[in-house]
N, C-alpha and C positions, 0 to 999 in steps of 0.2 A: 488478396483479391479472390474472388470468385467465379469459374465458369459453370455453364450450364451444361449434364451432359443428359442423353434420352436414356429414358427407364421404357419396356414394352407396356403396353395398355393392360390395367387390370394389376399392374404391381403395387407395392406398396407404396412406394417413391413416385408414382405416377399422377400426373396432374390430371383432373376432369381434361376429356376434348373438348372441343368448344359446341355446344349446343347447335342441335339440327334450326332449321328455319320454322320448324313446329314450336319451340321452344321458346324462338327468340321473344313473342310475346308484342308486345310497343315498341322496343329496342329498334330504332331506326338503322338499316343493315347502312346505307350509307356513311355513317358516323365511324364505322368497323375499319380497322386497316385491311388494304391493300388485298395481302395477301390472307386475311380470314374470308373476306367477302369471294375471294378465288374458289376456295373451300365451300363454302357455304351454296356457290352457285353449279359445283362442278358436283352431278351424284357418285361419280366412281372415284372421288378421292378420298384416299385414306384420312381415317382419324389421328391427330396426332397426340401427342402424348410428351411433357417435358419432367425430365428431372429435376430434383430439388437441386438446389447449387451444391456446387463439391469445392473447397477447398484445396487449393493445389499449393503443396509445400516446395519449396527453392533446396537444391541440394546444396546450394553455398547461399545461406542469408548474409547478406551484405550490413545489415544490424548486429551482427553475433559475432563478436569476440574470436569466440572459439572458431566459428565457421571461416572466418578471416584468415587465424591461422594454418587450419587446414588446408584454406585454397591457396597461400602462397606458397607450404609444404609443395602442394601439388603441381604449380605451375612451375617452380625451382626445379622437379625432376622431371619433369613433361618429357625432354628430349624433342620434343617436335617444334617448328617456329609457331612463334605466338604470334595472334593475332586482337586486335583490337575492332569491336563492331561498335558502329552508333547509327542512331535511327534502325535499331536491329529488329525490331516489330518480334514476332512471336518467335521467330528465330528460322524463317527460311537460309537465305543466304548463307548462315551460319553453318547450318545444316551441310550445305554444298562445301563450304568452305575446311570442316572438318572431313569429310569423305575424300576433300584434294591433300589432306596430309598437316594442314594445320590446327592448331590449337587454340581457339577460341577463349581465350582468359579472361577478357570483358567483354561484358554488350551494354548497351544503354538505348533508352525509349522513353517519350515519357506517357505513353500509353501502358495503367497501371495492369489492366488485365492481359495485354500481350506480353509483357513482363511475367506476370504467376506464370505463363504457360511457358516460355521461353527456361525461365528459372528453373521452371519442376523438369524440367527435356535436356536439360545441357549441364555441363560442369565448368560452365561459367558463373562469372560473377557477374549478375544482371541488378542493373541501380534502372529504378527509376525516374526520371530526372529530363528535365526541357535542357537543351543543346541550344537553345538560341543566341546565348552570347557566348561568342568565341575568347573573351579574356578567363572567364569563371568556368568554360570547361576544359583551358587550358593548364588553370589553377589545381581543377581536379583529377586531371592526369596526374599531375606532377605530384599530388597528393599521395598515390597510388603506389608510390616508387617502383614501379614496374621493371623487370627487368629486359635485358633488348626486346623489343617488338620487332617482327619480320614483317608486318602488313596491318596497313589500318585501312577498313575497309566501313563505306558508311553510304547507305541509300538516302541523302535526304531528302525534304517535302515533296514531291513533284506537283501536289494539285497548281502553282504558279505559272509550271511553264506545259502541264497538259492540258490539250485541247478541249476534252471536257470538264475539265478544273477552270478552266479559264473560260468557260461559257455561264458555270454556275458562279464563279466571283463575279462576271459582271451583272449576272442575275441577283444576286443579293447587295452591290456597288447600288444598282437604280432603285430595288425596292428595298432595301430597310438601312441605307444608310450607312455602309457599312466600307470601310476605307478605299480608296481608290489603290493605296498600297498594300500586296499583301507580304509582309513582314518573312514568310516562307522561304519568299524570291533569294534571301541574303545568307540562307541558312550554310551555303559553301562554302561562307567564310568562318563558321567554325569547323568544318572538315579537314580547310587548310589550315586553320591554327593549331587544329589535334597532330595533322603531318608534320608542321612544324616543329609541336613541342617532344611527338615520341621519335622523330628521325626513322622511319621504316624502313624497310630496304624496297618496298614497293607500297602502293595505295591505290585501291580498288573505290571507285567514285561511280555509284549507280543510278541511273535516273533514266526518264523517258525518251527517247530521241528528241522530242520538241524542243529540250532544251537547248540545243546548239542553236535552236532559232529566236530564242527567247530575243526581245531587247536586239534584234537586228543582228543576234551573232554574239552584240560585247559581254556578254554574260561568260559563253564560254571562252572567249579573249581574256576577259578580268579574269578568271579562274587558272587558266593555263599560264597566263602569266605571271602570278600571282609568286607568293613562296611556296607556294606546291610547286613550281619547277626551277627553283632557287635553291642554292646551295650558301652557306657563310662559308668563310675560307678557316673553312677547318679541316682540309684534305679530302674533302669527298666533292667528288664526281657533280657536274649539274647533268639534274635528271631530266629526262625526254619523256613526254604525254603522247599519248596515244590514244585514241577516241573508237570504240569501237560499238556495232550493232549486237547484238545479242540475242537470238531468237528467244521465246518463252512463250506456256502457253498458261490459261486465264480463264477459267471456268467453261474448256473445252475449245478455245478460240486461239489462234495463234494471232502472235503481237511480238514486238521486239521493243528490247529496253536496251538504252546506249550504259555502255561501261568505258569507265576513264579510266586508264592503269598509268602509272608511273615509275618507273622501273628506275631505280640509282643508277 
């Protein structure tokens, strides 16, 4: 994968800025996105300038042999608990979650460019790969031979149960046809299937506050009471859920996102 990063104006790497409105010529300025037409009407804003794309290499490729067995060399002497990410997007969370002392040994997304970046930033092993059905990502766990996980921790879809997720689905439900279910909604139950098959000693479950409200509530009923707070009778403990707020901020704006922990 590929991202894009800026080169200054005038370098070599540097792409034309987009032509003054002297320039445009015929070019109907309506036709323009969004934000060029911003440009183009605003005099005091700067020219912009994009770099050529840059390839970003994974410090553990998940393809390579060799890289495999480095990364289980490395997670063997880690010394710190491991942890397990999905729906791990470019690797925030992540981020947070190594500065608190744990080890990030997987991530998974199946967004392939927050993947590169994620990959190239972390000494995880980042697969990219859809989470949707919770039998085939429990297969792939178990694929993994992992050894003890201390935390699986996983932010799935939110656009279902947030309020402007849920104004554009029914925006796209009336005009192009587009399902009245959206398939997102179910995505917890491979969170819980992951809890299930690595046995964590806790599970970190991140999403928007809406979600307690989803579906009248059953949503996070089905979830809690699910095998995320089941134990088999194999000497452990049944674990207790806890639903908490979480402040965070968002392109300068404060907002909070609910976090579900599960403690054995």
């Amino acid at each position: 994968m590929r991202v894009c990063t800026n080169s200054p104006p005038g370098s070599a790497d540097a792409i034309p800025a987009p032509a003054s409105p002297a320039h445009l010529g015929n070019l109907v300025v309506d036709d323009l996105p969004m934000s060029y037409r911003d440009q183009l009407s605003d005099s005091l804003a700067l020219p912009t300038a994009r770099g050529r794309p840059r390839k970003l290499e994974p410090r553990f490729d998940p393809e390579s042999k060799r890289d495999r067995v480095l990364w289980r060399r490395r997670i063997e002497r880690s010394g710190r608990p491991l942890c397990v990410s999905l729906w791990s997007g470019a690797g925030g969370l992540d981020l947070g979650l190594e500065q608190a002392g744990f080890d990030v040994a997987v991530a998974a997304d199946n967004d392939d460019w927050a993947c590169s970046t994620h990959g190239h930033n972390s000494d995880a092993l980042v697969f990219a790969r859809d989470l949707d059905d919770p039998d085939r990502t429990r297969a792939w766990l178990r694929s993994l031979e992992l050894p003890q996980v201390s935390l699986v921790a996983g932010g799935f879809p939110c656009q279902p149960y947030s309020r402007a997720g849920q104004s554009r689905i029914r925006h796209l439900v009336a005009n192009r046809g587009r399902s009245a279910v959206d398939q997102r909604a179910f995505a917890w139950r491979t969170f819980v299937a992951a809890v299930d098959e690595l046995r964590p000693d806790q599970a970190i479950a991140e999403n928007v506050p809406d979600m307690a409200r989803y579906n009248d509530g059953q949503l996070l009923r089905d979830s809690t009471r699910s095998r995320l707070a089941r134990r088999p009778s194999d000497g452990r403990s049944r674990a207790s859920t806890r639903v908490r707020r979480v402040p965070s901020t968002r392109a300068g704006k404060a907002s909070s996102r609910s976090s579900t922990t599960t403690p054995r």
